[in-house]
N, C-alpha and C positions, 0 to 999 in steps of 0.2 A: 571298330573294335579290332582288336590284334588276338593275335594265337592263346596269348597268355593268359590277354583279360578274360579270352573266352573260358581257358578251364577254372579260373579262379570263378568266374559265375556259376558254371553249371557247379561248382563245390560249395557254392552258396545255396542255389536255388535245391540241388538234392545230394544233399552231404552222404547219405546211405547207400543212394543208387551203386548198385552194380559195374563200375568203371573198367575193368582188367581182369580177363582171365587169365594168366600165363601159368604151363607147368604146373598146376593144381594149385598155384595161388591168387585168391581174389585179393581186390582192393577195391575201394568205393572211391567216389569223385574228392569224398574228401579228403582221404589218404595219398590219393594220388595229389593234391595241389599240398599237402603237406611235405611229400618226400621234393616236390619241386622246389618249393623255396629253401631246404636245407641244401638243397644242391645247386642252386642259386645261390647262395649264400658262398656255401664253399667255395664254389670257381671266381667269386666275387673274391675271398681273402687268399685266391693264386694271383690274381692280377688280371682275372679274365674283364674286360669290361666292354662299354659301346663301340658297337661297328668290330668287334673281333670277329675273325671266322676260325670256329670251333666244329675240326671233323667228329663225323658222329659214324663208328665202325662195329657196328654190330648186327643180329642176328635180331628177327624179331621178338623179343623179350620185354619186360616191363622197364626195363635198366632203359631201354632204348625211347620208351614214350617220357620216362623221367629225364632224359639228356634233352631232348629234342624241346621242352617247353621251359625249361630251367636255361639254356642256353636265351630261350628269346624271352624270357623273362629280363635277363640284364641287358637285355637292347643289344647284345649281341647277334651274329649272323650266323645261322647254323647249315655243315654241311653235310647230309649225308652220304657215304657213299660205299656201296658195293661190298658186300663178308666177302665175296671170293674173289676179290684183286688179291693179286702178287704186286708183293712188295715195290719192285719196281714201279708197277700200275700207281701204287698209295704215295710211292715217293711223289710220282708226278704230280699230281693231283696235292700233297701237301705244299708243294715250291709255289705250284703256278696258283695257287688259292690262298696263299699269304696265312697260311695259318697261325695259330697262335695258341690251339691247345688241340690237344686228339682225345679223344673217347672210345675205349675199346671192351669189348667182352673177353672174358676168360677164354671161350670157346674160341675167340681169333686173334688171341694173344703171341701164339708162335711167330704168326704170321709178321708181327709189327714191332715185336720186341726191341730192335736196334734203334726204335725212335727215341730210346730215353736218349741217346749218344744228341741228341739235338736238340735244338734252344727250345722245344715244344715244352707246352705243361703236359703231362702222361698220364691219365687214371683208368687205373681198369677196374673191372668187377673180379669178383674171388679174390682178396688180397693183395697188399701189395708186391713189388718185385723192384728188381736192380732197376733204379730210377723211375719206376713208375709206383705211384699212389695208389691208395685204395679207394675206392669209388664210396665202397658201404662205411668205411671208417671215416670216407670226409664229410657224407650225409650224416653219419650218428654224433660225427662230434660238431655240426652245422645250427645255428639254432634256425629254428619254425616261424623267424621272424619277416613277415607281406611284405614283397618288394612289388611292386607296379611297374607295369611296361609302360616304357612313354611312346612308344615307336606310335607313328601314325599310318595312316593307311597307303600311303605312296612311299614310305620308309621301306631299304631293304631287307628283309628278312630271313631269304634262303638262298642258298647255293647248292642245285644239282647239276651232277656231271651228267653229261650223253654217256650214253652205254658203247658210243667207238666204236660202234658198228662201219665207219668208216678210216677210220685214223684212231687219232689221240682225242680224246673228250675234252667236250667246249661244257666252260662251267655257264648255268643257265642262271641269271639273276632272278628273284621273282622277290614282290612287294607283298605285303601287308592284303593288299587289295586283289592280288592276283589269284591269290593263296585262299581265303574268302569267299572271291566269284564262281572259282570252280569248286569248295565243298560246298554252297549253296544249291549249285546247279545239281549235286548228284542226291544232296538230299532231299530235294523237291521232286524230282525226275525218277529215283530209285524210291520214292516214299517211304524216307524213315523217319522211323520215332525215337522216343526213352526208350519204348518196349525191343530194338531193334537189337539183334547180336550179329555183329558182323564179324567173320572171321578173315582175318589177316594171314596167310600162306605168303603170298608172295614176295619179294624183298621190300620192306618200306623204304629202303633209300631208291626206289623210283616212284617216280613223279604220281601214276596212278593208284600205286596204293596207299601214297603218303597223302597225297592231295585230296584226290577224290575219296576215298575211304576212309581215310586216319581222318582226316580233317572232316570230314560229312559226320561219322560216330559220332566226337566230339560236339560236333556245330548243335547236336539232337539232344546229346545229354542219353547216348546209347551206351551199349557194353561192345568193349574190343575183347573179341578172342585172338589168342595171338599164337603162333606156331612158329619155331624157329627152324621148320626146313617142311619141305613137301615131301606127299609123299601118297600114294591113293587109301591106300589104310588109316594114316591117321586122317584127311582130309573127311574121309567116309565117317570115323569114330567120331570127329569135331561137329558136324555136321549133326549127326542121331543123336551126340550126347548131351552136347549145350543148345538145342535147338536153334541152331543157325539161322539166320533170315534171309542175309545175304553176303556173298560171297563171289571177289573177281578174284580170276586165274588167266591166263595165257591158255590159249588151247591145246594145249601138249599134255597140259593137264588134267584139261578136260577128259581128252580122247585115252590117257594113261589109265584114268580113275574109273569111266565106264568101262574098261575091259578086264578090271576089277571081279573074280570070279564070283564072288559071293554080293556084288554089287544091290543085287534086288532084295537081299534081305535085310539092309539096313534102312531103317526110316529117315528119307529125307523130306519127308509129308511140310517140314516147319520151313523151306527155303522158297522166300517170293521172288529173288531174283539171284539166275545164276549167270552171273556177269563174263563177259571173256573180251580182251583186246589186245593187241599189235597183231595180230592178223585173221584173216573172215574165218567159217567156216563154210563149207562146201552143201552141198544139198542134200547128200549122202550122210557126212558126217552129222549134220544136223538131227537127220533120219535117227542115229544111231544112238546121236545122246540122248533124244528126248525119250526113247523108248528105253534104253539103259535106266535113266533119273527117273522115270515115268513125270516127264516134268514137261508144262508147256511154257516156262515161264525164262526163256534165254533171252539173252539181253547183250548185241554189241554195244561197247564202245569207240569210235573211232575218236584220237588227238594225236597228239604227242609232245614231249618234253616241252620244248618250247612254247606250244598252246597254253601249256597249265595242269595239266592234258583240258582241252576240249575241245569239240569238233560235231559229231552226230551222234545216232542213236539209230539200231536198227530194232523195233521194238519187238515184242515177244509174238506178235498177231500176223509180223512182217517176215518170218522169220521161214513161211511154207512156202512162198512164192516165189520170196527175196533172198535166198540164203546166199553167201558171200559178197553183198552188196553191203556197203558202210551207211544204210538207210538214205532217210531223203530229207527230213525237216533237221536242223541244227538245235543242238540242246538247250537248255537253257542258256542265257547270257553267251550265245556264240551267233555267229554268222557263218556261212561259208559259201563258195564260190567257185569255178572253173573256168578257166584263163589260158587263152591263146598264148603267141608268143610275142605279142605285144600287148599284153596285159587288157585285151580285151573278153568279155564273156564269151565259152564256147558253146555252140549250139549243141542241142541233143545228137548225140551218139556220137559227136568228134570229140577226138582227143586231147587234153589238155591239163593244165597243173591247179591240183586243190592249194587254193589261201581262205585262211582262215581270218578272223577277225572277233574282238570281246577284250573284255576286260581282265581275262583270266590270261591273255596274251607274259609272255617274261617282258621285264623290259629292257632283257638284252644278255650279250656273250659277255662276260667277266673280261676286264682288261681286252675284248676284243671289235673294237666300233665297225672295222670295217668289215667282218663279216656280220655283225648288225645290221649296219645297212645290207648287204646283199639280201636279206632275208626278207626286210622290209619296204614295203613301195605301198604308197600311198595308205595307209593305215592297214595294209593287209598282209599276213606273216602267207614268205611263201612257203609250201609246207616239202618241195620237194619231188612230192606224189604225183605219179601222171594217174592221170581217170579220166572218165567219160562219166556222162551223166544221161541216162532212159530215158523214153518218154515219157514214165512217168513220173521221172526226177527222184531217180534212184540216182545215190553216184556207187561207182565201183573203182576201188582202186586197178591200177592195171600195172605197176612197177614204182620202184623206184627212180625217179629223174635218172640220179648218178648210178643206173647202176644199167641203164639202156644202153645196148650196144650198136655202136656204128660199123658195120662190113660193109667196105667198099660201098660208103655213103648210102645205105640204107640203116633204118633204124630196124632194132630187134628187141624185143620186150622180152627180157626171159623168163619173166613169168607163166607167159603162154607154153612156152617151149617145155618150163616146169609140169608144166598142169596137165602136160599130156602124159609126160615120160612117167608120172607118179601111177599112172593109172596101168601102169606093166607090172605085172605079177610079180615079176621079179626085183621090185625096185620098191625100199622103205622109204627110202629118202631121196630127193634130188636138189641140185640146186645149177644155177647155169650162171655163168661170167662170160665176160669178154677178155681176150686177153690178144696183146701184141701179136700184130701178121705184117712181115714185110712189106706186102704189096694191098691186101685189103685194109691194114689201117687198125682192125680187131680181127678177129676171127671167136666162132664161137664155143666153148669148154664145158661139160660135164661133167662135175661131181657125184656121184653114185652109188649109196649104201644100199646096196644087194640085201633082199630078203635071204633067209635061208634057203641053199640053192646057190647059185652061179648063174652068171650072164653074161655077156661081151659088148664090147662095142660097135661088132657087126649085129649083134641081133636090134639093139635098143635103134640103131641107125636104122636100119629096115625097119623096125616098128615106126617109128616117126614117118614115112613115105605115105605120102597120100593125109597125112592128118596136121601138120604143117609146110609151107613152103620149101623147098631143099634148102637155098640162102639161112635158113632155119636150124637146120638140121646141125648140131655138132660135132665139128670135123674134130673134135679130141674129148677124151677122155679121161678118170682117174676115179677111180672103186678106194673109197675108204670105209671105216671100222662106223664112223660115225662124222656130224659136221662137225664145224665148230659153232657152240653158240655161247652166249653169255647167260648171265643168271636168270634173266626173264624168262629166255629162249627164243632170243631175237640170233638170227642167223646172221654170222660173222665173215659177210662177205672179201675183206679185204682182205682178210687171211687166206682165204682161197685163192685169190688172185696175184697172191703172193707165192703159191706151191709151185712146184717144178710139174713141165708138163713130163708128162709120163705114157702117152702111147696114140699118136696122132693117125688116123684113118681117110 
């Protein structure tokens, strides 16, 4: 079964049910598969047809769940991607993904406006404008008449971009079947029903809350509550008022929303799992949310883009012993593993690279084989990630591959080097790079968001003596306002390693 035929069932099997909460508007399963096919319909008498790739640039709104299943309704390829790219960012992403129609909200219409000037088809929500359609005017004048997806389960279906946490973003292909595998897995795993409300904060044009989430509600025949931006107030109100069930965020958000002053007097009694992933949580902070939430019910997920997302599970019981560990048994329909540097298994406590392996795998970079292949070796995606793995077969991530520093032919993890320096009074934030040295090859760089207060680079260097190795230690420095991250809050290291040094010790 495909995406489409799925909501066209569950609009069969419960035409009343509860579909969409957005903005104080419901809609039931079978309004929702009714405003699809008008909108299917429409981009069907633009010229939209099979195998088109149709961006999909909005805010999480209902506009956004009707674009996404209306686009793979006519067998075309949908992309979503990103509310807060700059122009530029949308240009790229429109050349190198061959588009053939954009979809935008009113709310990020400034942003993209000059696209009419271009062979694209242009529909926004709120009205139309200088060459762009109106989204609601081409559903009202569309008729309600059932198109069927023909796609099959190894057909292409979606197009996500990486978040360029390193560079320029690689569009990720994924199938029919890929799309499928992993909201199987999350809704067997997260145990949802009809009865289930899962709230949607985070951006759907990523992988995990499109996949695993959007796609899992649906798979159940649940209710999406949907939020077009974060924020701890309203995630707290969504939560008590629509009795949420379950709920993924990034950790930033987490730890934002428990320091939420009035946090304990809102009822969160109705959430069975509160999801978090692209990065662990610590032991402390674990301490902090479950007594904030008064909840024992956290839930890592470790994947990423390419996976489908999937990967592991750090369960809710694993969570006092194990905290910042990526768990130890693999989700549903995945595998996973730790690898030498000849692709053989590494023993416990040595270090080496998670590959993962399932059905929910992409099946590849858009227009790009050869770093396909780099990626893949023997049916196993490699994921990039160094870790180690416990005795008892916990793994932990420990860095990024590409983001390890060589000084003078040692390697340096800076994530270690993080994890200490975060733990100084005087420091919100850190992050650590490598960056060019004449004679060592890298040397190693300090990023540094100062709590309120002052601090130097003589003191943070002193602090470090005795608690990592000197080779360690950060011969430079740079205090800013804040990092840079993207919209999940994945931290944007290239940028960093892009700034000018500014005060070497």
């Amino acid at each position: 079964m495909n995406g489409s035929e799925l909501l066209a069932m569950q609009a069969r099997r419960s035409p009343d049910q509860e579909a969409i909460v957005s903005n104080g508007n419901r809609v039931t399963y079978e309004e929702w598969d009714v405003k699809v096919n008008q909108l299917a319909n429409g981009l069907a008498s633009l010229g939209v047809g099979v195998g088109d790739k149709v961006i999909l640039h909005m805010p999480n709104t209902e506009e956004f769940l009707y674009s996404y299943f209306a686009v793979q309704r006519l067998d075309a390829v949908i992309v979503p991607i990103n509310a807060k790219l700059v122009y530029d960012e949308i240009l790229y992403i429109v050349e190198h993904s061959d588009a053939k129609a954009f979809l935008t909200h009113e709310l990020l219409f400034p942003q993209v406006a000059p696209l009419a000037d271009s062979n694209l088809v242009c529909l926004k929500t709120g009205g139309a404008d200088d060459g762009w359609r109106s989204m609601e005017a081409l559903i009202k004048a569309s008729p309600n008449t059932p198109r069927t997806s023909t796609t099959k389960e190894d057909d292409e279906v979606a197009l996500l971009y990486t978040s360029g946490t390193t560079g320029k973003p690689k569009g990720v292909l994924f199938t029919n079947r890929n799309i499928q595998t992993v909201a199987t897995m999350m809704a067997i795993e997260m145990k949802m029903e009809p009865g289930s409300r899962v709230l949607h904060m985070m951006p759907l044009s990523h992988s995990a809350p499109l996949h695993l989430f959007m796609m899992s509600t649906t798979y159940v025949g649940a209710t999406h509550i949907l939020a077009p931006t974060f924020t701890p107030d309203l995630l707290l109100n969504l939560v008590s008022k629509e009795h949420v069930t379950h709920f993924f965020g990034a950790p930033v958000a987490y730890l934002l929303t428990a320091k939420h002053p009035n946090v304990k007097e809102y009822d969160l009694s109705s959430m069975q799992y509160w999801v978090y992933g692209g990065a662990p949580l610590g032991t402390e902070e674990v301490k902090f949310l479950k007594e904030q939430f008064q909840t024992d019910r956290l839930m890592c997920v470790y994947g990423l883009t390419e996976a489908g997302p999937n990967g592991t599970l750090l369960l809710p019981e694993e969570h006092d012993l194990k905290a910042g560990s990526i768990g130890r048994r693999p989700a549903l329909n995945s595998e996973i593993d730790l690898v030498d540097e000849n692709g053989q298994p590494a023993p416990p406590g040595e270090v080496g690279e998670i590959v993962l392996r399932g059905e929910g795998v992409m099946k590849g970079y858009y227009k790009d084989p050869e770093k396909t292949h780099e990626v893949f070796r023997n049916g196993w995606l490699y994921t990039g990630d160094v870790g180690k793995r416990d005795e008892e077969g916990f793994f932990w991530v420990i860095d990024r591959k590409k983001d390890m520093i060589i000084s003078g032919g040692v390697n340096i993890f800076p994530k270690e080097v993080e994890e200490v320096l975060q733990t100084h009074p005087s420091v919100a934030e850190v992050a650590v790079v490598g960056i060019p040295h004449p004679d060592w090859g890298e040397t190693v760089k300090a990023f540094v968001v100062p709590q309120k207060g002052e601090t130097s680079s003589e003191e943070l260097s002193s602090f470090l003596k005795g608690k990592v190795a000197d080779y360690k230690i950060p011969r430079v420095y740079d205090f800013l306002e804040a990092l840079p991250r993207n919209a999940t809050g994945k931290l944007l290291k290239h940028q960093l390693r892009q700034s000018e040094v500014v005060k070497e010790v």
